[in-house]
N, C-alpha and C positions, 0 to 999 in steps of 0.2 A: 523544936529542932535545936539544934545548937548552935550556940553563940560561941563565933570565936572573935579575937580583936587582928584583923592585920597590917601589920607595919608596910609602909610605903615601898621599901625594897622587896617586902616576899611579894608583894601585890606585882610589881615589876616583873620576879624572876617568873611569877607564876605565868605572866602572860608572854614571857619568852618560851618557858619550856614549853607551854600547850599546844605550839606549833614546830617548835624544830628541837623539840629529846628524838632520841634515834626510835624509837619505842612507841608505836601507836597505844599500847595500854596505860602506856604512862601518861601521854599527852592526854587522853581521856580524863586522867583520873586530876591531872593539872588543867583543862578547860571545866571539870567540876567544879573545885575547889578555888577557880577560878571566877566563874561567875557570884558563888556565895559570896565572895568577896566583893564585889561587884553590889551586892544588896538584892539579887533574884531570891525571887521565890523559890522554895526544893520542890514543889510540881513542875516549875515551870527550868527548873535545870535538868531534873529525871527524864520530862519530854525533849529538853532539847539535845542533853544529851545518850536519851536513848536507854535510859538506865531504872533501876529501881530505888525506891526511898531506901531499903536495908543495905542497898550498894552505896549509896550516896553518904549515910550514916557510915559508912566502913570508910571511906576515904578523907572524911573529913576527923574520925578519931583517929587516922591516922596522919592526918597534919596533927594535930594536936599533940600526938604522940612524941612526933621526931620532927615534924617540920618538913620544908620538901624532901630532904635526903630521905625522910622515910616515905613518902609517896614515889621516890622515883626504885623504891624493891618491890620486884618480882618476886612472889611466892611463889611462882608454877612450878614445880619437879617434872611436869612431863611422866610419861610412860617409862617402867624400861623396856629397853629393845631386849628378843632374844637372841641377839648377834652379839649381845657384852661379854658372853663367855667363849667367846670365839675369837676376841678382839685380837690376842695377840699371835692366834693363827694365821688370820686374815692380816694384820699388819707385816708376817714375814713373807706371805706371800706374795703380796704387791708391791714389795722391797726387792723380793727376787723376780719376779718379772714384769720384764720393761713392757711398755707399753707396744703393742704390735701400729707399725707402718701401713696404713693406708692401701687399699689394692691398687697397682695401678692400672691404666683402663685400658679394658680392652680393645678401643678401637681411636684410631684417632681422628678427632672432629678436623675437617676442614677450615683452614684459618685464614684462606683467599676467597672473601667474599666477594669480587670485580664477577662473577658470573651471577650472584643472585641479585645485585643490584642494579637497576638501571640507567643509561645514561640521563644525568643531570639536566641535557637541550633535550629530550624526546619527551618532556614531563607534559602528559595531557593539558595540563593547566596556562 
């Protein structure tokens, strides 16, 4: 497995972001590279954090790489949608029309509840 050396500050930052980066893939990949750190075993990081040893070998060359700044990039592209070539139709049309107003209701409820409720001294109790 690989040896890395880490300085008391990445050891710090690492155990801040692994809980509050805005980004659950990243705090993952920061609770990894956090426990190595720590002196866990990569079995015993993979089970705990759920992951495989070729996932665990990808986030730790990439500290090595860049350091957190590079553990905290997202690769994902995502899908494209087939609504991108339609974007700027769809964007003039809900520029030109406003949002429609609520129906208002056709019956009005009752707002004097003194008939469904009973008097206070008649209370069985």
């Amino acid at each position: 497995m690989i040896t890395i050396e880490f300085s008391p500050a990445d050891i710090e930052a690492l155990e801040y972001e692994r809980y509050h980066h805005p980004h659950p893939k990243v705090q993952k990949k920061m609770e990894a590279v956090y426990l190595k750190s720590q002196d866990v075993k990569p079995g015993q990081i993979c089970r705990l954090c759920r992951i495989c040893k070729t996932t665990l070998t990808t986030y730790l060359d990439q500290y090595q790489a860049g350091g957190l700044e590079r553990l905290k990039e997202l690769e994902y592209q995502g899908q494209p949608s087939e609504l991108n070539q339609h974007s700027t139709t769809l964007e003039a049309y809900f520029k030109g029309t406003p949002p429609a107003a609520p129906p208002k209701p056709k019956l009005q409820l009752k707002t004097d509840r003194s008939q469904t409720q009973s008097d206070p001294g008649s209370s069985l109790w």
